[in-house]
N, C-alpha and C positions, 0 to 999 in steps of 0.2 A: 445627486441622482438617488432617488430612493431603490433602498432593495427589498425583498421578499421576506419577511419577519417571519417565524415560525408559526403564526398565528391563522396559516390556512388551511381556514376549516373542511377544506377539500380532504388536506391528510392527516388519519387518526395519528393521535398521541395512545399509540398503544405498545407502545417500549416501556417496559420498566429498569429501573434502576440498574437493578442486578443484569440485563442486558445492556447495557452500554457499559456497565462496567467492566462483564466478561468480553466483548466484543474489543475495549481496547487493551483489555490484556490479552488477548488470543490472538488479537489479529498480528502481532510482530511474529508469530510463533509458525513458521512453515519450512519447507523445503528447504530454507534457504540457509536455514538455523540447521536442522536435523544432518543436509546432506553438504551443502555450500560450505561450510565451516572446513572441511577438510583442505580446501582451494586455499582458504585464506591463512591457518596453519603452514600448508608447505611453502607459502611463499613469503610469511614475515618471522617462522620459526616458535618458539615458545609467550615471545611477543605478541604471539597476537591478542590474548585478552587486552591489552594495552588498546590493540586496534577499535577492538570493539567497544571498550570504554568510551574512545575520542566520536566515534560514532553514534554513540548512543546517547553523549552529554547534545551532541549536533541536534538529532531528533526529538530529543526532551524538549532542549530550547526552542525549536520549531513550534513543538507541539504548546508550551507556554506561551507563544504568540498569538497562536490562531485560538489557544484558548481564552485571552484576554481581549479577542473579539469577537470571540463563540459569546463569553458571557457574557459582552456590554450590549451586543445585538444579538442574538439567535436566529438563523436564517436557514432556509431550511438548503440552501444554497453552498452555505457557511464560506468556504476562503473564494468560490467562484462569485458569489455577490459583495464581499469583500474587497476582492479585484477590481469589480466593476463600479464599487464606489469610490476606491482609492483613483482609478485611473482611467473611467471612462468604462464605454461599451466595450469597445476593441476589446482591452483586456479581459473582463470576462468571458467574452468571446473565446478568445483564446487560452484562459486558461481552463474554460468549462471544457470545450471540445478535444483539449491535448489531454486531460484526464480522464475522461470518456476515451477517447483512444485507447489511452494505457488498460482502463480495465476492461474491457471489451476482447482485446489483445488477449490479457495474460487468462481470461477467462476460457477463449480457447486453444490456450497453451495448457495449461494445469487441467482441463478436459482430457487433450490428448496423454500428458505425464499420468489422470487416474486411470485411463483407457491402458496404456502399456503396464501397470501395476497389476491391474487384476488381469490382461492378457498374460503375466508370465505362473496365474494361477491357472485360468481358462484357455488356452493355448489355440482350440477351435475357432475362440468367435476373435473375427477382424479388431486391432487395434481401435479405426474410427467408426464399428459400430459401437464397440462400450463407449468410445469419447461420448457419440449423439445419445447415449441411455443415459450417460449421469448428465449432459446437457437437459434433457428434456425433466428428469428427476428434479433437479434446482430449479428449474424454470415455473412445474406445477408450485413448492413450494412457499417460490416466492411468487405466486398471482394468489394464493390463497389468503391471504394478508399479513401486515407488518409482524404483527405478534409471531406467526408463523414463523419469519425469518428471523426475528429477535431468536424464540426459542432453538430453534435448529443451531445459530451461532453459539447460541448459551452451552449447549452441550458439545458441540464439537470442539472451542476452544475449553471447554474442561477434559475432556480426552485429553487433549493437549497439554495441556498445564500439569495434568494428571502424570502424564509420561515426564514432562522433564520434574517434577517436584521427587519422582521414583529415579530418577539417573539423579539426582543429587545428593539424596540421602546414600544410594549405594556407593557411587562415586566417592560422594565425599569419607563413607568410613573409609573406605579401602585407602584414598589420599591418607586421612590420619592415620590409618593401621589398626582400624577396629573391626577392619572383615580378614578373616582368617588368610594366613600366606599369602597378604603386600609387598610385595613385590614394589609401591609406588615409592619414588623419590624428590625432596625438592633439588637436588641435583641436578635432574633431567631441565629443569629452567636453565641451567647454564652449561651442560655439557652437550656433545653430540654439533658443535659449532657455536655456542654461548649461546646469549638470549637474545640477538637479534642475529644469527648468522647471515643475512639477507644486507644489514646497515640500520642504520636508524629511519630511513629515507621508505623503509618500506614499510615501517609502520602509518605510513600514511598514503601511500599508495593502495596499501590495504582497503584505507575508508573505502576509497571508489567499488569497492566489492564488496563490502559490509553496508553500506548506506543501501544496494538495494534489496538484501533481505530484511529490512526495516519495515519498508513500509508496509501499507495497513491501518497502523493506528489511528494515523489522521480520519478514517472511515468513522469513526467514534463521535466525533462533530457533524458529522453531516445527518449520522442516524441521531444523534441528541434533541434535532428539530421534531422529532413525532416521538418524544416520549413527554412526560408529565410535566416534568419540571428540566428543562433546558439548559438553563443557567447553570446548576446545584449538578446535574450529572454532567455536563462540561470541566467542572471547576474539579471534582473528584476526580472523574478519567485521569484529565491531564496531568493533578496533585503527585498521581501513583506510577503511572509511566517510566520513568528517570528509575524509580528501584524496580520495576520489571523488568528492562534493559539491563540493570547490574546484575538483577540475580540471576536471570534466565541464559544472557548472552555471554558476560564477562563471567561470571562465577562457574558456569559447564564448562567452558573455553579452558580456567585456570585446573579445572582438576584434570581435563582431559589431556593436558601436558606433563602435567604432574604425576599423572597414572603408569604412564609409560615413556619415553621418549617420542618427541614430536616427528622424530625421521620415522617411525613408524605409522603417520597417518598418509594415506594415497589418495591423492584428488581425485573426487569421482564417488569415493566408498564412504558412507555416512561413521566420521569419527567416534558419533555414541555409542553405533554396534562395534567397533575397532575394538574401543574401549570396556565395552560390559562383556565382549566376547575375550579380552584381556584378565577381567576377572573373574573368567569364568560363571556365566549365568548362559544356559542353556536357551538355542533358540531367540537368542537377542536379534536377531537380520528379523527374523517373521515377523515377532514385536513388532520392532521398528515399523515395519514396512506396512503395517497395519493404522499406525499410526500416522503414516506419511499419507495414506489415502483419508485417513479423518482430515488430515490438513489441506489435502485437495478439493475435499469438498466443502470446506471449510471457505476455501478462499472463492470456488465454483459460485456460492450462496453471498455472500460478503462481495464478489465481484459483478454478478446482476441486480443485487439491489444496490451500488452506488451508482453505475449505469445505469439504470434506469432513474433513479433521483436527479441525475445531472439531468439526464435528456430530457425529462420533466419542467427543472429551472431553466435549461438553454428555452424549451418551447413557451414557459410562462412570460420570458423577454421577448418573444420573435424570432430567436437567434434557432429557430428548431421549427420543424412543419407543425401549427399549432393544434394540429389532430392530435399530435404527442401527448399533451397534455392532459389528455383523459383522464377522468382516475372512477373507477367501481363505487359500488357501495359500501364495501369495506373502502375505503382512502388507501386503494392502490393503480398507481398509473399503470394501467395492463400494456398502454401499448407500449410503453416506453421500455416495460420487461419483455418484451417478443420482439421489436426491433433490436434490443441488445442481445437476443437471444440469436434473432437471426443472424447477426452480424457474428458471434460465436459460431454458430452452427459453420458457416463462411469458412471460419478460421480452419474450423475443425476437417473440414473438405481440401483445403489447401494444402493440410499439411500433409492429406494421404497424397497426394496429386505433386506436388510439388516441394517435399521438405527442404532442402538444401537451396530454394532460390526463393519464393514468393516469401514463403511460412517465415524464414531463417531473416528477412529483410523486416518482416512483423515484428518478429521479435528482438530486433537488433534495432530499430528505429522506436519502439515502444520502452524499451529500458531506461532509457535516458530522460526521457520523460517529466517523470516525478522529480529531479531534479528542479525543473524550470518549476515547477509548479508549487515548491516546498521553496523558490528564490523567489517567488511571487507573494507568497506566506508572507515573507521577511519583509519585504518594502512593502508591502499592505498594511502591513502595524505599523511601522515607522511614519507611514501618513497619515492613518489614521489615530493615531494615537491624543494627538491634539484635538480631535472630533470629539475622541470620548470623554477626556475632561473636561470639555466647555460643556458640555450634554451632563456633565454629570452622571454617567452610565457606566465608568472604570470602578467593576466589581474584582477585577481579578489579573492585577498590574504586572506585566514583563519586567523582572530585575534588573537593574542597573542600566534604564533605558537612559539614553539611547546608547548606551557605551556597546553590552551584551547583544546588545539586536544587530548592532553594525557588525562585532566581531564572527555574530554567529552568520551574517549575509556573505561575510568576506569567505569564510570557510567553504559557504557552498559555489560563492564564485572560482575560490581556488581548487575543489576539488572536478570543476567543470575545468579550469585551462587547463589540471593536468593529465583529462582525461583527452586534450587536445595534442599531448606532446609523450602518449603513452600508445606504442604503435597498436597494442591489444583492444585498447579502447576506441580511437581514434575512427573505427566504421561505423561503432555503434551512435557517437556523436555526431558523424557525419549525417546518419540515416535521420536522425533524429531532426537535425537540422530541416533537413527536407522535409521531415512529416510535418514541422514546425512551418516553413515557410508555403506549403500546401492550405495550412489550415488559414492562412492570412492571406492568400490570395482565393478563397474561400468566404471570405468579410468581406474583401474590395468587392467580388459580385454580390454577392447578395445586399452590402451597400448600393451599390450600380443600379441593379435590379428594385432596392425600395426606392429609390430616387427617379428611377420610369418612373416606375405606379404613382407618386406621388406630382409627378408634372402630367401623367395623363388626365389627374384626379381634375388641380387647376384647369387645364384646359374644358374637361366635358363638364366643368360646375360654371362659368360663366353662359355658356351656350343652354346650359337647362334653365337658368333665369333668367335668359332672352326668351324663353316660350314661354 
């Protein structure tokens, strides 16, 4: 089944370099790093850079997959026509529509999380009017064109990168003892319950909450289809990944233990202000929290334009109303950004209206997600892989195939059963499931439904060459 090459001159290649680069380094970098890390500390102890290593070697390897078939095809589709080459329509069906879910979801989630950040500045104006103000902000944005949105990402993941490259230089003297009255120790690795006071068992239980403040990056392939050269910033992205992940996740992780004792971080409170407010730097919470809104808008911009790409490739196959597929004269699918947009705006209303039952099943059913959709990565290359050596088209080869591909699918299968036998997790899989098996009885009709049209077709084409 042929899929969608990057060669549609519908969408400009007006990404450069330095935007897909910055986009795959910024996009691991959010909330989930800044404030989530604290969760994953109190529950595996000193241990945790350990956690986020085994996590982050997982995402790399992913990300090496889908980039040795970013580069042999470039699609503007990337693992969603991947899917549908390795395994049929179905699959890309579903793995376009379950990722479009996800970000669609988190877009107006992280709406409402920038909407409660500047309400705790602005006190007056309603939580979900500021959500709908930054929704409608990101939305002009990104209909103004690609370039647009490349740039917007470009600076807001440097904000980003900016903040944590500042928490590690300070961080790190104070660990060695070259900021005035350190107080740090490597002690603190093994006292206060040792360095796994949790077990060994939790260092992996961990992944299942470290894998989803990862994702993102994989958005680096899909935006690679509309810049210049596809292949070449595919191949770089993914090259540099694996030491983004060390430095930024494992490397903050290890001083932020180091700096103080781990019983002093509190799930809920972002570990880096704990930590700079430890060594005394004034005003570290504001900082931060400045910064945690650059990453929500960050993901707000980054979360409508791959929604909108998906909903673009779903309607270029049929699998989407193919009004979708519009694109302006700048090569931007308008509509595809306003139906994802409306579909946030949606979110954003629900969650004033109903947070604890609609909103909270949103998000509890959309988390899981990218799971399925980073195990569909994995046996997508493993099938494909044989395609691209006959084709002669393997620029940019997965290590130790098939050994590392299989071990890396195994990991994500195991960290799905033991998110089945983990009572914390086990609603979020469940929900998921359902969003999952909604979206497939979603393909049987619209299957159903081309299969009328297609015997009404037969029937009234004989009768018209009777007259």
């Amino acid at each position: 089944m042929p899929i969608q090459s990057e060669h549609d001159p519908r969408l400009k290649r007006a990404l450069k370099t330095r935007h897909i680069s910055m986009l795959a380094l910024g996009g691991v970098i959010g909330a989930g790093l800044f404030v989530g890390s604290s969760a994953v500390i109190a529950s595996t102890g000193p241990g945790a850079f350990i956690t986020y290593a085994i996590t982050g070697l997982i995402v790399a390897l992913v990300m090496r997959m889908l980039g040795e078939m970013a580069a042999a095809h470039p699609a503007k589709g990337s693992f969603v026509d991947y899917a549908r080459l390795a395994f049929g329509r179905p699959a890309g069906y579903m793995t376009g529509w379950l990722y479009w879910y996800f970000w669609v979801i988190v877009v107006g989630f992280e709406a409402v999380v920038g909407g409660q950040i500047i309400n705790a500045w602005l006190p007056s104006i309603p939580v979900w009017v500021i959500a709908l103000g930054l929704m409608v902000s990101m939305t002009l944005l990104n209909l103004m064109s690609v370039h647009s949105f490349g740039e917007a990402e470009y600076w807001f993941a440097g904000v980003k990168v900016a903040a944590i490259i500042v928490f590690l230089v300070v961080a790190g003297a104070y660990v060695f003892h070259l900021w005035p009255n350190s107080t740090a120790s490597f002690d603190n690795l093994t006292q206060h319950g040792g360095f796994l006071p949790h077990g060994v068992g939790s260092l992996f239980t961990g992944v299942v909450v470290v894998i989803f403040s990862m994702t993102g990056v994989e958005v680096a392939t899909l935006a690679a289809a509309e810049s210049q050269d596809p292949s070449r910033n595919i191949r770089k992205a993914v090259n540099t990944v694996m030491l983004r992940i060390l430095v930024f996740f494992v490397l903050a992780t290890f001083f932020i233990v180091v700096a103080q004792p781990w019983t002093a971080q509190v799930p809920g409170k972002s570990p880096f202000v704990s930590t700079l407010e430890h060594i005394g730097i004034p005003g570290a919470g504001d900082m931060l929290t400045v910064v945690i809104l650059v990453a929500v808008l960050s993901v707000l911009n980054a979360g409508l334009y791959t929604s909108s790409r998906l909903l673009y490739v779903l309607a270029a196959n049929g699998e989407a109303p193919r009004w979708i597929a519009g694109v302006n004269s700048k090569g931007v699918p308008v509509r595809g950004v306003i139906a994802s947009t409306l579909v946030g705006y949606g979110c954003v209303v629900i969650a004033a209206l109903w947070p604890d039952t609609v909103f909270q099943f949103l998000i509890n059913s959309s988390g899981t997600v990218f799971l399925f959709v980073y195990l569909m990565i994995c046996l997508s290359q493993l099938k494909l892989r044989r395609k691209w050596v006959a084709e002669g088209s393997l620029k940019f080869a997965m290590w130790c195939h098939p050994w590392l591909a299989l071990l890396v699918t195994a990991s994500i299968i195991a960290v799905l059963a033991s998110m089945a036998f983990d009572p914390s997790m086990q609603v979020s899989l469940l929900q998921c499931l359902i969003a999952i098996v909604a979206i497939g009885v979603s393909y049987i009709g619209l299957q159903l439904s081309r299969n009328r049209r297609e015997r009404t077709l037969n029937q009234v084409q004989p009768a018209t060459n009777k007259i």
